[in-house]
N, CA, C and O atoms as a Tinker XYZ file with bonds, in Angstrom:
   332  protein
     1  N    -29.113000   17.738000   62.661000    73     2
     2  CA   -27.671000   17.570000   62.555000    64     1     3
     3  C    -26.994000   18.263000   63.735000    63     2     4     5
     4  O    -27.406000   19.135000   64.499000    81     3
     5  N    -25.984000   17.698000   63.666000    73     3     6
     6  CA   -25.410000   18.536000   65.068000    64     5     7
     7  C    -24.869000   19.749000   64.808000    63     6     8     9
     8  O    -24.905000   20.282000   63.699000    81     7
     9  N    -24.317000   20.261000   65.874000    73     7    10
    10  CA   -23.370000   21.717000   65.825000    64     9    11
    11  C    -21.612000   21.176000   65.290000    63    10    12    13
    12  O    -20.982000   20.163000   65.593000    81    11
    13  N    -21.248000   22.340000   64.408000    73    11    14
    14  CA   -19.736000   21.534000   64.022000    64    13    15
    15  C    -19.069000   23.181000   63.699000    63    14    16    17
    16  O    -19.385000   24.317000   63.346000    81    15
    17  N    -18.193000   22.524000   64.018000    73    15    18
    18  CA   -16.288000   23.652000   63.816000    64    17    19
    19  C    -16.411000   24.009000   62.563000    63    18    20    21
    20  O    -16.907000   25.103000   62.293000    81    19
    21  N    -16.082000   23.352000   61.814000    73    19    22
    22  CA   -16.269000   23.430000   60.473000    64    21    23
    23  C    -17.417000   24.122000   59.340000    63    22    24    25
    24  O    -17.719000   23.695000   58.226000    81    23
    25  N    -17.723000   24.854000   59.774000    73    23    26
    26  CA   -18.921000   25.273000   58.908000    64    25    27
    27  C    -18.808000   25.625000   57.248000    63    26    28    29
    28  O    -17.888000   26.290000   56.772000    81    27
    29  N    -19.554000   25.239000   56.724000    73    27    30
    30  CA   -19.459000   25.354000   55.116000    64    29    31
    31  C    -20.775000   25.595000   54.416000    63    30    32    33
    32  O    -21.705000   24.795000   54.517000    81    31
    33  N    -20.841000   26.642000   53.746000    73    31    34
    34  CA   -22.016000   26.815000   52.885000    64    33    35
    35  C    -22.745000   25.464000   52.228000    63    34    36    37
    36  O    -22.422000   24.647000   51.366000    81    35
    37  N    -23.678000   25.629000   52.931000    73    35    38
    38  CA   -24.975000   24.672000   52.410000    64    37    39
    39  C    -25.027000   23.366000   53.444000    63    38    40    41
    40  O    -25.669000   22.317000   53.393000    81    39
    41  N    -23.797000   24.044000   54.677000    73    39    42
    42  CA   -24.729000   22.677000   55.304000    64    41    43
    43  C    -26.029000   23.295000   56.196000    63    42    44    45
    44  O    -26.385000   24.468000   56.084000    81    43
    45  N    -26.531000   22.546000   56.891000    73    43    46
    46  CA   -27.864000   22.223000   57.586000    64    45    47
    47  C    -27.298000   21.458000   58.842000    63    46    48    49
    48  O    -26.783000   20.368000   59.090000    81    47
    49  N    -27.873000   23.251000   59.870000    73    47    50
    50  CA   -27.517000   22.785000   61.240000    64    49    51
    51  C    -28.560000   23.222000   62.011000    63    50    52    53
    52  O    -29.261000   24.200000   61.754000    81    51
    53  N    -28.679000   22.363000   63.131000    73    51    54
    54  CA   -29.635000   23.086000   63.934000    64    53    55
    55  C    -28.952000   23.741000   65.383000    63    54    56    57
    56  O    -28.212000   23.081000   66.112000    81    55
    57  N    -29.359000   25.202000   65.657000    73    55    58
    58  CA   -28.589000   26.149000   66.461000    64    57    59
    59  C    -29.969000   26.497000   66.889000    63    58    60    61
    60  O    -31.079000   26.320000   66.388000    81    59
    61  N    -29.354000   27.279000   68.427000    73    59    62
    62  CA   -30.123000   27.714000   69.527000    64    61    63
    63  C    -30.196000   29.497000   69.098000    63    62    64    65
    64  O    -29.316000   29.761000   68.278000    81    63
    65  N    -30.686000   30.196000   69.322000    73    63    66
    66  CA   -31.564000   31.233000   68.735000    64    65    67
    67  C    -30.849000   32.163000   70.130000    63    66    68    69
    68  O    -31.216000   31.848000   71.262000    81    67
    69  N    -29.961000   33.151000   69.971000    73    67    70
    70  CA   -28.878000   33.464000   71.280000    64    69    71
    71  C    -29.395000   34.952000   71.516000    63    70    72    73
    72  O    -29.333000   35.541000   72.595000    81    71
    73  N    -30.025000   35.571000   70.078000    73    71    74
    74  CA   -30.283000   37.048000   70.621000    64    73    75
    75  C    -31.365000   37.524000   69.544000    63    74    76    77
    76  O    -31.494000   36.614000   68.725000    81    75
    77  N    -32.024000   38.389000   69.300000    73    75    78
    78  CA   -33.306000   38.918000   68.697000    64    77    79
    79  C    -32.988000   40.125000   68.298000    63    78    80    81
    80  O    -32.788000   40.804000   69.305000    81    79
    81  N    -32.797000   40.910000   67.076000    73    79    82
    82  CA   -32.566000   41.699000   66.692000    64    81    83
    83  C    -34.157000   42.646000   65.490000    63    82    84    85
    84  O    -34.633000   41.898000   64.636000    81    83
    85  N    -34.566000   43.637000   65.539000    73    83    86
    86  CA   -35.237000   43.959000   64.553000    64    85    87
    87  C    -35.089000   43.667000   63.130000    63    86    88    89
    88  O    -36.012000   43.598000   62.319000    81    87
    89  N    -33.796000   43.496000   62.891000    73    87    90
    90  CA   -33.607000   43.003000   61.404000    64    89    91
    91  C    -33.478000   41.136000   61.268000    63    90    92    93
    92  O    -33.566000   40.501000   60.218000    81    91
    93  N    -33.270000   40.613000   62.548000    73    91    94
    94  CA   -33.051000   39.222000   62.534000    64    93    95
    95  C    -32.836000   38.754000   63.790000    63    94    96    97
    96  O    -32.979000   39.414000   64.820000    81    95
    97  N    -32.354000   37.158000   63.684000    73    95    98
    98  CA   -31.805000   36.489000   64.957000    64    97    99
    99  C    -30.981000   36.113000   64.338000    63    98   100   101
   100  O    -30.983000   35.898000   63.125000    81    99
   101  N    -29.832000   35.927000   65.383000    73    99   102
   102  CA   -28.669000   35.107000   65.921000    64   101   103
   103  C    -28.420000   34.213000   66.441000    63   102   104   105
   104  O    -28.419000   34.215000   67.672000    81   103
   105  N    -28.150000   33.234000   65.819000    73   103   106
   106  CA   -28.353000   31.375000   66.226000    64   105   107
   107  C    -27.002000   30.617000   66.383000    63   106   108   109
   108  O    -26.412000   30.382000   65.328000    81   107
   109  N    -26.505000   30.256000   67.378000    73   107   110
   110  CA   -25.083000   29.887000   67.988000    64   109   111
   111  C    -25.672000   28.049000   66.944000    63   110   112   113
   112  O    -26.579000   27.218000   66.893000    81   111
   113  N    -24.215000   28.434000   66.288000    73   111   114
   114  CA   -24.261000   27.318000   64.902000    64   113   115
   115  C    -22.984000   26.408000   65.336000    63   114   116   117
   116  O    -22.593000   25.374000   64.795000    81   115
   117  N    -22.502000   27.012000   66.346000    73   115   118
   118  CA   -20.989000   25.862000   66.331000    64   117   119
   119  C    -19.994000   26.603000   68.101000    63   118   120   121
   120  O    -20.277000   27.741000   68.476000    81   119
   121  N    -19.317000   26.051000   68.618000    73   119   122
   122  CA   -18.749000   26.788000   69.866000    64   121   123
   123  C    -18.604000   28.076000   69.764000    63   122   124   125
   124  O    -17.730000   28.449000   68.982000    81   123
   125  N    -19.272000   28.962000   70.387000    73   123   126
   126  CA   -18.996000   30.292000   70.284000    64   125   127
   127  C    -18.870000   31.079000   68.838000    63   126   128   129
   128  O    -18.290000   32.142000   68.616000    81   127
   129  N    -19.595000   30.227000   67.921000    73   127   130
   130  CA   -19.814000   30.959000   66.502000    64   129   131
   131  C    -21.619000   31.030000   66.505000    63   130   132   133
   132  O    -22.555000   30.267000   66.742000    81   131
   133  N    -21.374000   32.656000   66.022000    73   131   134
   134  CA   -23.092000   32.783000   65.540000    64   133   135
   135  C    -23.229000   33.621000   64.326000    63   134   136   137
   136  O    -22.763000   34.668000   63.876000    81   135
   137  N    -24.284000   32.471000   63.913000    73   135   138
   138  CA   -24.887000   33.443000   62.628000    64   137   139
   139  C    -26.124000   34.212000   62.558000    63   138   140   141
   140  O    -26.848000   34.513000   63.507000    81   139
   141  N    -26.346000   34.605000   60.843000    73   139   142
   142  CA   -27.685000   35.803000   61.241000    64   141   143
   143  C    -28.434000   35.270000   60.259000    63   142   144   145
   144  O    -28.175000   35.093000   59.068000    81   143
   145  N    -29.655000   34.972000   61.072000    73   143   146
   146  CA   -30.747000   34.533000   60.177000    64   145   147
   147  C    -31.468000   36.201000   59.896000    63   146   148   149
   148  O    -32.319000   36.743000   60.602000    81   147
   149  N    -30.896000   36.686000   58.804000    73   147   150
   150  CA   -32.027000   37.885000   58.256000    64   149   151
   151  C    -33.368000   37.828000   58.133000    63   150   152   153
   152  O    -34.037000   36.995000   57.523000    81   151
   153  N    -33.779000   38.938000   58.863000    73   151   154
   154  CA   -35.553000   38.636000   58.847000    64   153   155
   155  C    -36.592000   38.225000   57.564000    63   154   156   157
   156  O    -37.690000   37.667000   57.571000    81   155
   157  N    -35.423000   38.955000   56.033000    73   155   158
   158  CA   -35.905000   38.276000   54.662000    64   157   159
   159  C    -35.514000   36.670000   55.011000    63   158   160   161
   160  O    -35.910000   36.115000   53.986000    81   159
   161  N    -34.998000   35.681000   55.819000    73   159   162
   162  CA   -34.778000   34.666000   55.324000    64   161   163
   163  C    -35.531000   33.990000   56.748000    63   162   164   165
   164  O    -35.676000   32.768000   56.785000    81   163
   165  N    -35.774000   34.434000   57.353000    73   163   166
   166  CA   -36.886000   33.503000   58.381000    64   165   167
   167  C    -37.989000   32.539000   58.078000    63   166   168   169
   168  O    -38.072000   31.352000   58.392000    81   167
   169  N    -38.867000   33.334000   57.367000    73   167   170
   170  CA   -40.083000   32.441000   56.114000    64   169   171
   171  C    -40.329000   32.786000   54.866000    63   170   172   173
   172  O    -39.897000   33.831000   54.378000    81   171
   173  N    -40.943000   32.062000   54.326000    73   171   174
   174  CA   -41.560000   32.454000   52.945000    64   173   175
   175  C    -42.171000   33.508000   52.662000    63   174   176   177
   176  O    -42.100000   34.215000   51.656000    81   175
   177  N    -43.076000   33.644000   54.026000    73   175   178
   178  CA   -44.064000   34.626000   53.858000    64   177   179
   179  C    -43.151000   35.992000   54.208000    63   178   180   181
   180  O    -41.972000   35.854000   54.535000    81   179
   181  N    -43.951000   37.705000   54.094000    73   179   182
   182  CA   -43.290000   38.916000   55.003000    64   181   183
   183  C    -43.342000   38.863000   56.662000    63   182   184   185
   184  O    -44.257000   38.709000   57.471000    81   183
   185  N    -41.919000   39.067000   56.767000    73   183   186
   186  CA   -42.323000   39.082000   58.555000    64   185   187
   187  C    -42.052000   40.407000   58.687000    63   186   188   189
   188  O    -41.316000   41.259000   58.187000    81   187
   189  N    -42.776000   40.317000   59.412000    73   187   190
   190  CA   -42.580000   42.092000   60.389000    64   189   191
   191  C    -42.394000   42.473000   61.402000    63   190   192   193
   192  O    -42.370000   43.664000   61.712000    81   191
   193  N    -42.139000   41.073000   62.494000    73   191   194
   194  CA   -41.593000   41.086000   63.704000    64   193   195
   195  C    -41.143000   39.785000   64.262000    63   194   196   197
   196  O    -41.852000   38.867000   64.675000    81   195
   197  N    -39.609000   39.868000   64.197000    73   195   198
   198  CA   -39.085000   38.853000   64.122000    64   197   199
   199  C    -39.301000   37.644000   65.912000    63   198   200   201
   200  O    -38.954000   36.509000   66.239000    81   199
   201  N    -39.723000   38.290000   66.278000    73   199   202
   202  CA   -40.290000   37.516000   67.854000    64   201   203
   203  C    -41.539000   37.042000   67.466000    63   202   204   205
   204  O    -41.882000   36.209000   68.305000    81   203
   205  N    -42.408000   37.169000   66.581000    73   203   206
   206  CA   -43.393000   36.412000   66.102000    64   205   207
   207  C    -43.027000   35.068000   65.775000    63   206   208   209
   208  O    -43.781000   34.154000   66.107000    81   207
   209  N    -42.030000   34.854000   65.203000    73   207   210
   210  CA   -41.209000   33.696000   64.810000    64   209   211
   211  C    -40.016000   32.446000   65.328000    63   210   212   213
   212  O    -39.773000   31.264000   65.085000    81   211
   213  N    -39.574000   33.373000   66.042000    73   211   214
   214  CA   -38.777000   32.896000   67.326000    64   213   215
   215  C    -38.187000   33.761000   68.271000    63   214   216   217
   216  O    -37.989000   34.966000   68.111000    81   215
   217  N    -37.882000   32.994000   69.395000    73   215   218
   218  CA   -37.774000   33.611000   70.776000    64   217   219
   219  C    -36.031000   33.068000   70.808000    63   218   220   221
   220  O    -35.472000   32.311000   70.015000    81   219
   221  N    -35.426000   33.806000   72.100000    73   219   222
   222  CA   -34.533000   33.232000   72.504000    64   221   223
   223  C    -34.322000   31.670000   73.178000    63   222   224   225
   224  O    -35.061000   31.290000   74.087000    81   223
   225  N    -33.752000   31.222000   72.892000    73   223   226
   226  CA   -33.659000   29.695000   73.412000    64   225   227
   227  C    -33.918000   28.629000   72.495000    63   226   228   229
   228  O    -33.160000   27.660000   72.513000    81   227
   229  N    -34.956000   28.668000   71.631000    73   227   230
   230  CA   -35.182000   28.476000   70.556000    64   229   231
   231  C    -34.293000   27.467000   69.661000    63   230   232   233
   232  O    -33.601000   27.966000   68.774000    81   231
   233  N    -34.284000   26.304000   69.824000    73   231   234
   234  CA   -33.887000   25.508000   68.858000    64   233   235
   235  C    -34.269000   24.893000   67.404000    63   234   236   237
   236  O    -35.006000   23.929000   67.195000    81   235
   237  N    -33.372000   25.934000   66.163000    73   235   238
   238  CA   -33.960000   25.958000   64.833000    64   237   239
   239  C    -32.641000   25.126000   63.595000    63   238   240   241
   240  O    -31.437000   25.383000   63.595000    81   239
   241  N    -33.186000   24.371000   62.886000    73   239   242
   242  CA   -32.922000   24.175000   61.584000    64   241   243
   243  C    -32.415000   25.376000   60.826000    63   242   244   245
   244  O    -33.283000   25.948000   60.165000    81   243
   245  N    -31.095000   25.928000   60.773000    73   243   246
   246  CA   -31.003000   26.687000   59.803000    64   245   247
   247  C    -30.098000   26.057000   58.584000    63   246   248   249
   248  O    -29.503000   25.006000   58.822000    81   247
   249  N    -29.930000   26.861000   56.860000    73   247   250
   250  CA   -29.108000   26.655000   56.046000    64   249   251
   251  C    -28.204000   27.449000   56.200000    63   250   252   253
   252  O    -28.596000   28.578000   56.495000    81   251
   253  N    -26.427000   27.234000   56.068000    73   251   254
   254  CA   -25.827000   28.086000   55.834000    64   253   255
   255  C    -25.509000   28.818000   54.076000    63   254   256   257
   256  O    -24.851000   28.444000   53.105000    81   255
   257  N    -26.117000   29.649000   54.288000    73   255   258
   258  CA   -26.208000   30.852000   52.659000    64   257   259
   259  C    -24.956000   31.188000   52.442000    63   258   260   261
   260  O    -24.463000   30.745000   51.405000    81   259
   261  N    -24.200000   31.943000   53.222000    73   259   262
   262  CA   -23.116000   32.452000   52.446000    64   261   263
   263  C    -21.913000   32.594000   54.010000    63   262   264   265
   264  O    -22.409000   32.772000   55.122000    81   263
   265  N    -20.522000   32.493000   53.841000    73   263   266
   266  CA   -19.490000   33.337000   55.065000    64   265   267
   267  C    -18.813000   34.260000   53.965000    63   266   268   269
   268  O    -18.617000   34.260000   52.749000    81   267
   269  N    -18.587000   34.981000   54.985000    73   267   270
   270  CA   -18.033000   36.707000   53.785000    64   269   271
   271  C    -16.480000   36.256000   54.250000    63   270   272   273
   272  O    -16.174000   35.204000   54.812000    81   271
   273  N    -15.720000   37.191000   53.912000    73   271   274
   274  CA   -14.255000   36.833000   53.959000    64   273   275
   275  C    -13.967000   37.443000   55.173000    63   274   276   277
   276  O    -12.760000   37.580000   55.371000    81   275
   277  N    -15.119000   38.081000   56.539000    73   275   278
   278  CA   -14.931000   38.511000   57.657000    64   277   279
   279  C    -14.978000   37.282000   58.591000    63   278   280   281
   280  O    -14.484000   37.292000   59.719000    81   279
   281  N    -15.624000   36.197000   58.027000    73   279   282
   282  CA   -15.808000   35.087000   58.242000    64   281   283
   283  C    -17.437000   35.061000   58.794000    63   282   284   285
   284  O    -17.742000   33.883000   58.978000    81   283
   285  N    -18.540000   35.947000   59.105000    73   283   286
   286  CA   -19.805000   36.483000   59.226000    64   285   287
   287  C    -20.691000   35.284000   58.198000    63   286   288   289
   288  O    -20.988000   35.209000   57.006000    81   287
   289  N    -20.864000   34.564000   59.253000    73   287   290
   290  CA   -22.287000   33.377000   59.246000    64   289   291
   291  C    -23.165000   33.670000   58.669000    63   290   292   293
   292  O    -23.566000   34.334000   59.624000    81   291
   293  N    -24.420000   33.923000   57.463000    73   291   294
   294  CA   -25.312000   34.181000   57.113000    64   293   295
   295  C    -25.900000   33.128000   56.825000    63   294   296   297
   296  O    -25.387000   32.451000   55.935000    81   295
   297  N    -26.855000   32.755000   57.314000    73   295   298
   298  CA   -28.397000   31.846000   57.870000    64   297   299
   299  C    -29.378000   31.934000   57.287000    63   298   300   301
   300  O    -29.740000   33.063000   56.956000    81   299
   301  N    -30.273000   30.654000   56.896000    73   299   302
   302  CA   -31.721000   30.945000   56.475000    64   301   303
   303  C    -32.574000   29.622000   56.612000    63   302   304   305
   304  O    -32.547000   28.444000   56.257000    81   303
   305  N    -33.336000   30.493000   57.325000    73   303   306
   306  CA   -34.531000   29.529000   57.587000    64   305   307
   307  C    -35.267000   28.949000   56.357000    63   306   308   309
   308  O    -35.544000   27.755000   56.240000    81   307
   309  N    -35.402000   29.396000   55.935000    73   307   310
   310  CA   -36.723000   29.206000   54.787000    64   309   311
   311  C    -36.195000   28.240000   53.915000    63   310   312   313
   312  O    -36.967000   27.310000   53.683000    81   311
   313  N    -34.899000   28.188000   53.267000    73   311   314
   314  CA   -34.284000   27.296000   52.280000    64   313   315
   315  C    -34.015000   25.556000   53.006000    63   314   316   317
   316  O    -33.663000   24.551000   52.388000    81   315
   317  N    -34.313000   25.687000   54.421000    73   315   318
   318  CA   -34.184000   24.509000   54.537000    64   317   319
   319  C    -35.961000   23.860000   54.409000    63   318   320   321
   320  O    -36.209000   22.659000   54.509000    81   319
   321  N    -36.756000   24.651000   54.237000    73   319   322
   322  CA   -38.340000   24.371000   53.945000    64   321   323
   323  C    -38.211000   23.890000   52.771000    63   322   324   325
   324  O    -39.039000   23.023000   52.490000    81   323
   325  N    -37.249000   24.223000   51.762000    73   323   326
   326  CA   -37.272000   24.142000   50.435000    64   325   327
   327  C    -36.820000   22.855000   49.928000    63   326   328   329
   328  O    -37.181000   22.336000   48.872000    81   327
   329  N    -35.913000   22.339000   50.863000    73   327   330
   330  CA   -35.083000   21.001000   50.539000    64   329   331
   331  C    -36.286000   19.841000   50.793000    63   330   332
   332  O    -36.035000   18.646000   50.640000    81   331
């Protein structure tokens, strides 16, 4: 699916993977919006280092889980395995 303005819980987008964090990545989901794929939501399995999984540049399938009322993107890989 493409990248869109509009973002809404539960859609399914695929975003480029912008920065690598120990607790997760950050995947540019729409113009200059990024969310956080938490390292609990990368796979099924335990990860323990999130560069095992993806790199920067990285073009991934994520679900959108939840926006807080900061408006903060929260991402997950794994639930789109599930669909």
């Amino acid at each position: 699916m493409e990248n869109q303005t509009n973002i809404q819980v539960g859609d399914i987008i695929d975003g480029e993977v912008v920065r690598i964090e120990q607790y997760g990545a950050f995947v540019r989901v729409a113009d200059r919006r990024n969310g956080l794929v938490h390292i609990s939501q990368l796979a099924d399995e335990f990860v323990k280092n999130v560069a095992d999984y993806v790199q920067v540049g990285d073009v991934i399938t994520v679900k959108v889980i939840n926006i807080d009322e900061n408006g903060r993107i929260s991402l997950s890989r794994k639930d789109v395995d599930a669909e």
